[in-house]
Backbone bond lengths (Angstrom), bond angles and torsions (degrees), N, CA, C in turn:
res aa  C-N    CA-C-N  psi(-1)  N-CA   C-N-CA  omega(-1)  CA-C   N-CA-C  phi
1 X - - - 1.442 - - 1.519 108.42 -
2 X 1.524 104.61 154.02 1.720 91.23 -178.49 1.343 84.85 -124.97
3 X 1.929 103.68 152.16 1.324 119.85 169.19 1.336 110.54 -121.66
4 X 1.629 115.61 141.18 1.976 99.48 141.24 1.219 137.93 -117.85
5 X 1.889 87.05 155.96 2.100 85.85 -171.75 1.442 78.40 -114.84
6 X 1.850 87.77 148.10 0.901 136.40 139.72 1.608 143.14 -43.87
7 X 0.928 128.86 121.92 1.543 134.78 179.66 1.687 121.75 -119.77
8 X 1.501 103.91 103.33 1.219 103.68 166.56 1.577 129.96 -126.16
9 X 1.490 113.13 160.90 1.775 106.72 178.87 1.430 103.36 79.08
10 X 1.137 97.76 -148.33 1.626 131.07 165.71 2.015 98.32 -28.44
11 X 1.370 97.26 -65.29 1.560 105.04 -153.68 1.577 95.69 -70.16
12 X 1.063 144.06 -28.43 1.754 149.74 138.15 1.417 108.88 -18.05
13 X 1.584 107.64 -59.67 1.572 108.44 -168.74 1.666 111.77 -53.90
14 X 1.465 89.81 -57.45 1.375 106.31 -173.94 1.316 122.63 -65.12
15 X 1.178 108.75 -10.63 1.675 115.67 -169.16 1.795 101.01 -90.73
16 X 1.816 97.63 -37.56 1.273 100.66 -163.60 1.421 117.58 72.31
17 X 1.229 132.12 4.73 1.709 145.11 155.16 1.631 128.60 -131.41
18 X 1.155 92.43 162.35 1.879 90.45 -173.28 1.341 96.61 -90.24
19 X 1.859 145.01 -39.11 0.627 129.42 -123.26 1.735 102.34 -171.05
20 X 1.177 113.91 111.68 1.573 101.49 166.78 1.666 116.20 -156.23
21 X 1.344 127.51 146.82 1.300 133.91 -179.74 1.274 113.18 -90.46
22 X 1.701 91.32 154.98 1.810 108.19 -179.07 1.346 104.46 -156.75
23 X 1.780 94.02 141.16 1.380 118.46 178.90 1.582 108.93 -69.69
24 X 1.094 121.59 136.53 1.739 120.63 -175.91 1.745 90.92 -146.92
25 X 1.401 102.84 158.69 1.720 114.91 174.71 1.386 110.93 -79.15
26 X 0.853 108.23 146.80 1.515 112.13 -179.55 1.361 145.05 -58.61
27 X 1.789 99.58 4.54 1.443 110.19 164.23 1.329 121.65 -125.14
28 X 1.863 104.33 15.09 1.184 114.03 158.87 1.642 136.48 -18.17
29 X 1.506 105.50 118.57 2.165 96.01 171.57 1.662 91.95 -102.73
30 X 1.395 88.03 -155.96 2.127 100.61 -172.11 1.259 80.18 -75.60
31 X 1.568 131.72 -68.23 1.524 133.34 -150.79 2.059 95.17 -28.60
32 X 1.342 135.29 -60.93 1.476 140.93 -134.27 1.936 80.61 -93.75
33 X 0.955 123.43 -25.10 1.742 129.67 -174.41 1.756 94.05 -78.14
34 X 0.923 118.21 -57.51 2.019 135.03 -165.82 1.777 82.11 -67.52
35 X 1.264 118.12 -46.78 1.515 88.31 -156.93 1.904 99.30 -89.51
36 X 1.358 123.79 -37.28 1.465 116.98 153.74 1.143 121.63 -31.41
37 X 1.539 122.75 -32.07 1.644 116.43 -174.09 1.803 115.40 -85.89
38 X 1.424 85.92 -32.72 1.502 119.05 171.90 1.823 106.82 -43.20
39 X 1.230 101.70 -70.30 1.585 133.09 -177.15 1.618 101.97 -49.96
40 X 1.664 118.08 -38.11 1.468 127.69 -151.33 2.001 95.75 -91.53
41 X 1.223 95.31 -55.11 1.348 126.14 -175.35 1.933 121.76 -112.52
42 X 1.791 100.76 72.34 1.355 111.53 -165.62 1.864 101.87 -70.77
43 X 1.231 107.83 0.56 1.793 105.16 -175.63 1.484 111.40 -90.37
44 X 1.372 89.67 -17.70 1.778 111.97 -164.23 1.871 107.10 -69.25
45 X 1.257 128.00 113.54 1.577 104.45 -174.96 1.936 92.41 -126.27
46 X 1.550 78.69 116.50 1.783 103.47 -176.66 1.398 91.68 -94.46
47 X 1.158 134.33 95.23 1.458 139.57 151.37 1.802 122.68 -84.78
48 X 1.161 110.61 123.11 1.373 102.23 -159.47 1.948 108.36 -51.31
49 X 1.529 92.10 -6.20 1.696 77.58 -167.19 1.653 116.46 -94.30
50 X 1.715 89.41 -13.82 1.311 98.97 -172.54 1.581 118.11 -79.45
51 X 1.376 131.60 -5.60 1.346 132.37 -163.03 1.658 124.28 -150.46
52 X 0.657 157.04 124.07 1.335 160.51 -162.88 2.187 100.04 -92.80
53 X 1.500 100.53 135.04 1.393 96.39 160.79 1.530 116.08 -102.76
54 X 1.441 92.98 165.66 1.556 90.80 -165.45 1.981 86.47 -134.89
55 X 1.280 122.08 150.09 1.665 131.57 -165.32 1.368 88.07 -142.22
56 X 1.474 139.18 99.50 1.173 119.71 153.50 1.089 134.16 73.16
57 X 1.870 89.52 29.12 1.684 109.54 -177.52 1.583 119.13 52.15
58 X 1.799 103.55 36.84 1.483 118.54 153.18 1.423 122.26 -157.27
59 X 1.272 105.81 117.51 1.572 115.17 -160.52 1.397 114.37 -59.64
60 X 1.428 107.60 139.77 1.554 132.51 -152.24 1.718 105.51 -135.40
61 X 1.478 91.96 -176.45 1.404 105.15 -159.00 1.484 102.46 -131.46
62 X 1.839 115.18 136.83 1.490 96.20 176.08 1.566 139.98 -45.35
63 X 1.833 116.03 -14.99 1.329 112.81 -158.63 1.733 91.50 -104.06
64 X 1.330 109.48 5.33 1.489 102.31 167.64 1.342 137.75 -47.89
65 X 1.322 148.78 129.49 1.559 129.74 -166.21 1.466 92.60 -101.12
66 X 1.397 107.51 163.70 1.385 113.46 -169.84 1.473 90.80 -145.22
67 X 1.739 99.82 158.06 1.382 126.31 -172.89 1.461 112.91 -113.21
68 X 1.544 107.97 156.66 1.416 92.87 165.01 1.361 130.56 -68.61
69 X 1.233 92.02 172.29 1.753 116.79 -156.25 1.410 100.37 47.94
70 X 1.323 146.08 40.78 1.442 119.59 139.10 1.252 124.59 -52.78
71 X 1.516 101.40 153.62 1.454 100.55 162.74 1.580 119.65 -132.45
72 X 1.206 106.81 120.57 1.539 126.64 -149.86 1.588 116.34 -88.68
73 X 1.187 158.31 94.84 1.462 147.28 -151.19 1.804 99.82 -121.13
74 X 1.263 116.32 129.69 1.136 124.17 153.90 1.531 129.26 -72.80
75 X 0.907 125.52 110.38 1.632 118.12 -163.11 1.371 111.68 -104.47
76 X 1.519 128.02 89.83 1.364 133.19 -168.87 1.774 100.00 -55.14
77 X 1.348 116.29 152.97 1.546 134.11 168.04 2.005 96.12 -51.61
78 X 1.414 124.06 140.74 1.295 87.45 161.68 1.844 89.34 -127.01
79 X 1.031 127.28 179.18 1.347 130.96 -142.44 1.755 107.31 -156.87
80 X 1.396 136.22 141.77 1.021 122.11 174.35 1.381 124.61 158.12
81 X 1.292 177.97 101.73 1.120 142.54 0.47 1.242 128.81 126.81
């Protein structure tokens, strides 16, 4: 199945893209997506505390399973003052 994540903030900079797809098995959760992105993007640091997931424009949890054509968004903390 193919999904896309999303890139925002911080994780944009570093990615250098808004947007890119990945092939995953078909009983794929976020956990097997986080560590593919991980693998894709070694600068990228997905710490569970640092980011919120987002499934279809409703926030989710790493052990979530996902379908095709999701589209998956990392949602950096944003902070400020």
């Amino acid at each position: 199945m193919v999904v896309s994540v999303q890139f925002h903030g911080v994780h944009r900079t570093i990615t250098r893209v808004n947007e890119i797809e990945l092939s995953l098995s078909s009983n794929a959760r976020v956990t097997d997506l986080i560590a593919q992105v991980k693998a894709a993007y070694p600068d990228l640091h997905l710490s569970p505390n640092d980011f919120q997931i987002s499934i279809n424009d409703r926030i989710s949890t790493p052990e979530h399973p996902l379908g095709s054509n999701d589209t998956v968004a990392f949602l950096p903390h944003i902070g400020g003052g």
